[in-house]
DSSP file (Angstrom, degrees, kcal/mol; ACC not computed):
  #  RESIDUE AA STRUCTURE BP1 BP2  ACC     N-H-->O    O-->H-N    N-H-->O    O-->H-N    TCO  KAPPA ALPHA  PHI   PSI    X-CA   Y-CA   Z-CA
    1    1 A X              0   0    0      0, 0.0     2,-0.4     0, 0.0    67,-0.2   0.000 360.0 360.0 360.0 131.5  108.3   90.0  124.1
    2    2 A X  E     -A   67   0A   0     65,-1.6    65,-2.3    67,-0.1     2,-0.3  -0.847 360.0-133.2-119.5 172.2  105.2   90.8  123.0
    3    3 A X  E     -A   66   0A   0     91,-0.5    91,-2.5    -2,-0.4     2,-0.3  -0.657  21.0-178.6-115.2 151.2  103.5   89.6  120.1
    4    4 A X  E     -AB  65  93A   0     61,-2.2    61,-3.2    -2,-0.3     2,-0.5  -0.979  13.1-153.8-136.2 149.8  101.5   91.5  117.4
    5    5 A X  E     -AB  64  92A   0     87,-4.1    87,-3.1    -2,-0.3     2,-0.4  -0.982  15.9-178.4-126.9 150.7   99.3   90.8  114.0
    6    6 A X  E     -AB  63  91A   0     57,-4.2    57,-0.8    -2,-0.5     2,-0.4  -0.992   8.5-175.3-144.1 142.5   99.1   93.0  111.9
    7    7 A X  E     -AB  62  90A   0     83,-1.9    83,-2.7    -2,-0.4     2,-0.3  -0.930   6.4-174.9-145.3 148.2   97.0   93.1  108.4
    8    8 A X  E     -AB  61  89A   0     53,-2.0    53,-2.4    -2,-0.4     2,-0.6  -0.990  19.7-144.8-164.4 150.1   96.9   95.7  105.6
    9    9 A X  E     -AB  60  88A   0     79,-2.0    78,-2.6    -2,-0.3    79,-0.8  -0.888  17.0-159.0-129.5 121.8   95.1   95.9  102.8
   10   10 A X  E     -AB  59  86A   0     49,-4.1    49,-2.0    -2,-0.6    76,-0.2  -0.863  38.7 -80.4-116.8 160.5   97.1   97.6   99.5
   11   11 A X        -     0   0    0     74,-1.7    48,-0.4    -2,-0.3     3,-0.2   0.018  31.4-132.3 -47.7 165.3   95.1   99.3   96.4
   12   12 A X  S    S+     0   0    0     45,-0.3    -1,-0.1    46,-0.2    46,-0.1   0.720  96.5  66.6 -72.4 -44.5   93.8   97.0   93.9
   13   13 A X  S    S+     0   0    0      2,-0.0     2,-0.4     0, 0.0    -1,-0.1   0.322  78.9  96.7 -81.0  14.5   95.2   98.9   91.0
   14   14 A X        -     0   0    0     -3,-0.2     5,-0.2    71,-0.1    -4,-0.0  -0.798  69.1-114.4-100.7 147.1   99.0   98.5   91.5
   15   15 A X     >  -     0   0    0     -2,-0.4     4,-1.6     1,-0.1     5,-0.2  -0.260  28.9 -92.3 -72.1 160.9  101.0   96.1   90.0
   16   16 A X  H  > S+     0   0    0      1,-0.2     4,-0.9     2,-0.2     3,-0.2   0.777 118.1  45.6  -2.2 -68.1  102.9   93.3   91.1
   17   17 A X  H  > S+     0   0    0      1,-0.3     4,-1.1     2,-0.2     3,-0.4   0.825 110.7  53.2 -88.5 -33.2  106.2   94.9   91.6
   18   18 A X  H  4 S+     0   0    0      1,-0.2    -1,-0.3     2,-0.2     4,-0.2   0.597 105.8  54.3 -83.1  -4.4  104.8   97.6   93.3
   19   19 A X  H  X S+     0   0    0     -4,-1.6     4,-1.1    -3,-0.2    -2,-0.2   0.533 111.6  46.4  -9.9 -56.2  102.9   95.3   95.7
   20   20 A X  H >X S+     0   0    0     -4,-0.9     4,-1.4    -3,-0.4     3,-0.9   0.971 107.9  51.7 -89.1 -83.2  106.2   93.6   96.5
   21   21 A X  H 3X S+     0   0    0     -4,-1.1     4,-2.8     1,-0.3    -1,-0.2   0.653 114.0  48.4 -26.1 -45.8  108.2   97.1   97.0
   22   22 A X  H 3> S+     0   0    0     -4,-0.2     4,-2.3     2,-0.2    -1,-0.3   0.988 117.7  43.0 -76.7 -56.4  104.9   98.4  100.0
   23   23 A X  H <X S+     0   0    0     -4,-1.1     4,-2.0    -3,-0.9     3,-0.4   0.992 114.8  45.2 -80.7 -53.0  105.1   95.2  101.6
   24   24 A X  H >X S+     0   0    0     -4,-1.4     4,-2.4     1,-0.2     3,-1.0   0.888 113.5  55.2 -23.9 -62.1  109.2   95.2  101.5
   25   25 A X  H 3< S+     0   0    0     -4,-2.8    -1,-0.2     1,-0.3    -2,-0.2   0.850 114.1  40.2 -53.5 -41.6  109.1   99.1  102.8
   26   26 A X  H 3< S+     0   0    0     -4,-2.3     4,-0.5    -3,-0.4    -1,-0.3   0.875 108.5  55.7 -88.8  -6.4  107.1   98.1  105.7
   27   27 A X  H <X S+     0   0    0     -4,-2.0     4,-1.0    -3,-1.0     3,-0.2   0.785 114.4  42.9 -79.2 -34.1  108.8   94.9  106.6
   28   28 A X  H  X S+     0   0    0     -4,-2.4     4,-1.0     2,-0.2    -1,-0.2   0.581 106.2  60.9 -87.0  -3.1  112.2   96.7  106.9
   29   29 A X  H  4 S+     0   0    0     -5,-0.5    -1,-0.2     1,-0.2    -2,-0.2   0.850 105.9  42.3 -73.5 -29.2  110.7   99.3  108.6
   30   30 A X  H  4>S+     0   0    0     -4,-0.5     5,-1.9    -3,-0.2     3,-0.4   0.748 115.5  57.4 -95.0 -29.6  109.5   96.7  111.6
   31   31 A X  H ><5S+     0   0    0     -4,-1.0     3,-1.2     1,-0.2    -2,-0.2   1.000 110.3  44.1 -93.1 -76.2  113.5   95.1  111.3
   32   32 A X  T 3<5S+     0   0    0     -4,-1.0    -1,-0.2     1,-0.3    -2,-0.2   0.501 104.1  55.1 -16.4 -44.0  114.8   98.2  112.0
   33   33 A X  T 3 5S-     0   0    0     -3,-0.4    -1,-0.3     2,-0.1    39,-0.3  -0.164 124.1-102.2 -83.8  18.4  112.6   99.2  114.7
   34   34 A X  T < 5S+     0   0    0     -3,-1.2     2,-0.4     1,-0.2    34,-0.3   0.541  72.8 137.8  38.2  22.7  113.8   95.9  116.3
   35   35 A X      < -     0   0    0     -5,-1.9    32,-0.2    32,-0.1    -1,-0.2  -0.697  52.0-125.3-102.4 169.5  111.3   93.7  115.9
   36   36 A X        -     0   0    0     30,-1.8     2,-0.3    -2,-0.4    30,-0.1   0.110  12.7-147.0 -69.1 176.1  111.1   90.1  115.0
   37   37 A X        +     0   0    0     28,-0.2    28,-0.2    27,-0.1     3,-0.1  -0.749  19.9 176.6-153.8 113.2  108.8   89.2  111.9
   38   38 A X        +     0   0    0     26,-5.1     2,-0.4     1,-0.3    27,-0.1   0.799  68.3   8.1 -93.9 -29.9  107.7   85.5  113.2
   39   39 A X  E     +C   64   0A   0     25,-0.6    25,-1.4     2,-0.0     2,-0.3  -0.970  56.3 176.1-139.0 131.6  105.1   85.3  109.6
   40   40 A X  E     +C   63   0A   0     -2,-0.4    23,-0.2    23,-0.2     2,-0.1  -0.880  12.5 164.8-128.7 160.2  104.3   87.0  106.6
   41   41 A X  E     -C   62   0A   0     21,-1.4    21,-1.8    -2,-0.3     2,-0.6  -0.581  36.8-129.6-165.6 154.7  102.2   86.1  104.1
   42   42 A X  E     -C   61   0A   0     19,-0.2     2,-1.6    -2,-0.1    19,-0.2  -0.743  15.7-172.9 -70.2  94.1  100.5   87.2  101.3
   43   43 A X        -     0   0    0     -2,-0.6    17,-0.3    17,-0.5    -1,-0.1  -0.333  45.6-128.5-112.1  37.6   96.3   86.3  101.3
   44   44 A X        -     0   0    0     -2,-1.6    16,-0.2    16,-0.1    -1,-0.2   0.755  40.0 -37.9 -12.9-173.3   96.0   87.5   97.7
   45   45 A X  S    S+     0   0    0     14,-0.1     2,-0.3    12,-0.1    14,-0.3  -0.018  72.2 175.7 -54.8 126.6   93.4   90.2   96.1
   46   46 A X  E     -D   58   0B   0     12,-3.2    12,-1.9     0, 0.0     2,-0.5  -0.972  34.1 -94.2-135.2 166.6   89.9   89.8   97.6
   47   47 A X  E     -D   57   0B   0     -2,-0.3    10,-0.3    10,-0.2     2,-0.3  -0.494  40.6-138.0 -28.5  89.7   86.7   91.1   97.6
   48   48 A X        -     0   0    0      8,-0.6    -1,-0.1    -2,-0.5     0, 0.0  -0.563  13.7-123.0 -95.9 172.0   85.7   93.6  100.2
   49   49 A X  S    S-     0   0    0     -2,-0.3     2,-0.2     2,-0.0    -1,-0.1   0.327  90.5 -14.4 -43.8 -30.8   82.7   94.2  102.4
   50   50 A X  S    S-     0   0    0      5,-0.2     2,-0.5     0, 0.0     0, 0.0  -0.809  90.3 -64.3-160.2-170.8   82.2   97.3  101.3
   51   51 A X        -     0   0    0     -2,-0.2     2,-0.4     5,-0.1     3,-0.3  -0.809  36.5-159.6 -67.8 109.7   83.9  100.1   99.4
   52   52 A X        -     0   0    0      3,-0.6     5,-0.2    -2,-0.5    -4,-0.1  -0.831  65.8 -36.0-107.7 145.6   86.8  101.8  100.5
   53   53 A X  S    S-     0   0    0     -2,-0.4    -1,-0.3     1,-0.2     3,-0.0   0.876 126.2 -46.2   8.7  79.9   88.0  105.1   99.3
   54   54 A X  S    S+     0   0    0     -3,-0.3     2,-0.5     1,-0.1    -1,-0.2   0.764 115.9 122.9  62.5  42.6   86.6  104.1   95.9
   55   55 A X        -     0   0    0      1,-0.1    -3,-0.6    32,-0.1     2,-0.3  -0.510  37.1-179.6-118.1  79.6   88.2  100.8   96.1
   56   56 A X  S    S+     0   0    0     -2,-0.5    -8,-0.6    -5,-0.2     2,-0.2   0.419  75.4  21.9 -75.7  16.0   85.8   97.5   95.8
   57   57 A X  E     -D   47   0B   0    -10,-0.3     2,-0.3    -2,-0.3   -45,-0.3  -0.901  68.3-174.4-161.5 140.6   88.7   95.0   96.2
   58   58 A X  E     -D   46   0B   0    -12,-1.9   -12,-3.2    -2,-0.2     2,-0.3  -0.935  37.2 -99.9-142.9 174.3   92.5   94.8   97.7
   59   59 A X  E     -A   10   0A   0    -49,-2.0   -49,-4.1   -48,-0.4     2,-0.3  -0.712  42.0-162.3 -92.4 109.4   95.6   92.9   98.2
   60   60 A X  E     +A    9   0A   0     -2,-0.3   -17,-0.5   -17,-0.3     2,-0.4  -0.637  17.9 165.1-101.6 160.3   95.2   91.6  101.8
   61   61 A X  E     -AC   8  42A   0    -53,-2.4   -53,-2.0    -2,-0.3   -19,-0.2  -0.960  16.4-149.5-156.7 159.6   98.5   90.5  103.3
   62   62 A X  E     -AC   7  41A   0    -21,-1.8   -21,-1.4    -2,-0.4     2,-0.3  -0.733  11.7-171.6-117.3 162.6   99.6   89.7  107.0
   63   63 A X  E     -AC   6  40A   0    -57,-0.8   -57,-4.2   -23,-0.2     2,-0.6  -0.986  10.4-154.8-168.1 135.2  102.3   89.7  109.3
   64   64 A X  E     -AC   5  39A   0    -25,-1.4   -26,-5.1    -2,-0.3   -25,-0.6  -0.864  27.9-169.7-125.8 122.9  102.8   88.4  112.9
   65   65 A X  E     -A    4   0A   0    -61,-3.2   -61,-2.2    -2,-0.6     2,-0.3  -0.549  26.1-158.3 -96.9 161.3  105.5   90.1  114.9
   66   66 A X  E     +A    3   0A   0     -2,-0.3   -30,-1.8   -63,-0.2     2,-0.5  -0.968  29.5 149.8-123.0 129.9  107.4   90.0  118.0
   67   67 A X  E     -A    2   0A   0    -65,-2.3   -65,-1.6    -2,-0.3   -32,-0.1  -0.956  34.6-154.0-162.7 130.7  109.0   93.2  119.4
   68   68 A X  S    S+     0   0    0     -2,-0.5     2,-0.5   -34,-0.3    -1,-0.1   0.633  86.2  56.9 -55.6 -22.8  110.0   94.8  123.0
   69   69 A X  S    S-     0   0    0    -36,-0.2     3,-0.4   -67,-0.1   -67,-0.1  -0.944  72.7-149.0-140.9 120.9  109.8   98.3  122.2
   70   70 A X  S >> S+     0   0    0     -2,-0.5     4,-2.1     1,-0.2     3,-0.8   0.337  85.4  94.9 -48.4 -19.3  106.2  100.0  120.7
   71   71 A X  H 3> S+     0   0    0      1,-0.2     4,-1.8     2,-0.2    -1,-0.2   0.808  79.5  41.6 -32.7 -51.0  108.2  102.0  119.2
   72   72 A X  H 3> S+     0   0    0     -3,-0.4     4,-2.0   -39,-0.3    -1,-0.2   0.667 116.6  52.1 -75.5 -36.9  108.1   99.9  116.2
   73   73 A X  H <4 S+     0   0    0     -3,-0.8     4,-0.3     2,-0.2    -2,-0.2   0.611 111.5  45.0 -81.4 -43.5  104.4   99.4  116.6
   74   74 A X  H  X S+     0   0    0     -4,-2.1     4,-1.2     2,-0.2    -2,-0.2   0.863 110.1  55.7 -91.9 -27.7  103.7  103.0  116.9
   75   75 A X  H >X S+     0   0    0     -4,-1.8     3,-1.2     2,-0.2     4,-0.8   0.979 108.6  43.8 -67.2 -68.3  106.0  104.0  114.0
   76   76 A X  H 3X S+     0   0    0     -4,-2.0     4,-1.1     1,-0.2    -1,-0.2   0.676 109.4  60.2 -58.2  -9.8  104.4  101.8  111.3
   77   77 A X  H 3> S+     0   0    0     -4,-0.3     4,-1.8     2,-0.2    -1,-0.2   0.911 113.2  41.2 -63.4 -50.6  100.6  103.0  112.8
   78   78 A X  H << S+     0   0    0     -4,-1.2     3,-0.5    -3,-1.2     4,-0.3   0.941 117.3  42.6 -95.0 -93.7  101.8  106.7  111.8
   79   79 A X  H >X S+     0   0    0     -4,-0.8     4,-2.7     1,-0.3     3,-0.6   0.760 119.7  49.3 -54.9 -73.2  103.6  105.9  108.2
   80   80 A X  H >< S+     0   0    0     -4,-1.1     3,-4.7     2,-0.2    -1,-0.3   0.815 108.1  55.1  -9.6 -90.5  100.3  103.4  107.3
   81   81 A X  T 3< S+     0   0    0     -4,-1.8    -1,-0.2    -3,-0.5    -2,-0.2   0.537 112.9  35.9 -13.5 -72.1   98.2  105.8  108.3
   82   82 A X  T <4 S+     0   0    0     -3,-0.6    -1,-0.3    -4,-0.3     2,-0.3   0.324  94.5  94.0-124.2 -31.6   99.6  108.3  106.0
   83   83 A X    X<  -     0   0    0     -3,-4.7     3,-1.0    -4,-2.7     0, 0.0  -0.738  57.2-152.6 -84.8 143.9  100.5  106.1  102.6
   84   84 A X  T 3  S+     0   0    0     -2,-0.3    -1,-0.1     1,-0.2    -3,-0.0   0.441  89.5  73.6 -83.5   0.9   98.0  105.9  100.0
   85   85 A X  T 3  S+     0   0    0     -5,-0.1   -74,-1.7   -75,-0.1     2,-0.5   0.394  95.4  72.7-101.9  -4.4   98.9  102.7   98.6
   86   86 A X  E <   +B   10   0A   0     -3,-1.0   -76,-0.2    -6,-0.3     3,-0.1  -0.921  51.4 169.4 -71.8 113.4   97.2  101.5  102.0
   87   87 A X  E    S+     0   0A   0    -78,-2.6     2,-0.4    -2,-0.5   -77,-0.1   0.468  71.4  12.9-122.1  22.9   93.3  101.8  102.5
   88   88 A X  E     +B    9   0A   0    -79,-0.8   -79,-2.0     2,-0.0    -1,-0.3  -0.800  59.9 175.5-162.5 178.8   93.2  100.0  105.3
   89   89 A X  E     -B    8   0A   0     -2,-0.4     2,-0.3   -81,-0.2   -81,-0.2  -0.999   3.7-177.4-155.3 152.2   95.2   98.4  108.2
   90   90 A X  E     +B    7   0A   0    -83,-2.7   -83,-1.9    -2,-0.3     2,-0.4  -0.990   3.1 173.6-142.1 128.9   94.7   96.6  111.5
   91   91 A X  E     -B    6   0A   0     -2,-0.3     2,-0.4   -85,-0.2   -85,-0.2  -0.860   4.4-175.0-157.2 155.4   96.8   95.1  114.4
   92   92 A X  E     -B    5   0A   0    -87,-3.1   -87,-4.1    -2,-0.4     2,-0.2  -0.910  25.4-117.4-129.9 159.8   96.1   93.8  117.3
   93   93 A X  E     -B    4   0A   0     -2,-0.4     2,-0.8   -89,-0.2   -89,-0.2  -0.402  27.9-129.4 -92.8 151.6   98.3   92.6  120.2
   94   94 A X        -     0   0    0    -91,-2.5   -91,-0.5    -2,-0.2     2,-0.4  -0.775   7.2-148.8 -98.5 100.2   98.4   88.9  121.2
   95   95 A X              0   0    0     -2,-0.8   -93,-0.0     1,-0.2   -91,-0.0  -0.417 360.0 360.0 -86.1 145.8   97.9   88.1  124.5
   96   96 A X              0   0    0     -2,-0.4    -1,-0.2   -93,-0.0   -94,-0.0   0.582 360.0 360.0-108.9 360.0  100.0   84.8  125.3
């Protein structure tokens, strides 16, 4: 198995419930894809570093996974990529 973290940053300017609903969508996304979800958790709204796409703050939240198959890995990379209610996303593999 190998292990991943993975961190994503959603707009500032959504509510609550629509917070909850982008992190649900990707969490079932990774269940689905067969991997594990060892961690989530939410690191609430901070400051960033600099501005992105007109954004001076987001909702940071984390997630450590476990998963055979890249598949899973490679799927949520593409769909990230591509939602706007993300500006920005990271993961990196763990080596154990």
């Amino acid at each position: 198995m190998r292990t991943y973290e993975i961190m994503f940053i959603v707009r500032p300017d959504l509510e609550a419930d629509a917070i909850k609903e982008v992190v649900k969508k990707y969490s079932t996304l990774l269940v689905q894809k067969k991997a594990t979800i060892k961690k989530e958790e939410g690191l609430d709204q901070r400051e960033l570093a600099y501005e992105i796409k007109k954004h001076k703050s987001g909702f940071y939240y984390l997630m450590q996974i476990e998963t055979d198959d890249s598949k899973a890995i490679e799927e949520f990379e593409r769909l990230v990529s591509i939602d706007n209610d993300i500006i920005r996303h990271m993961i990196i593999r763990i080596e154990e």
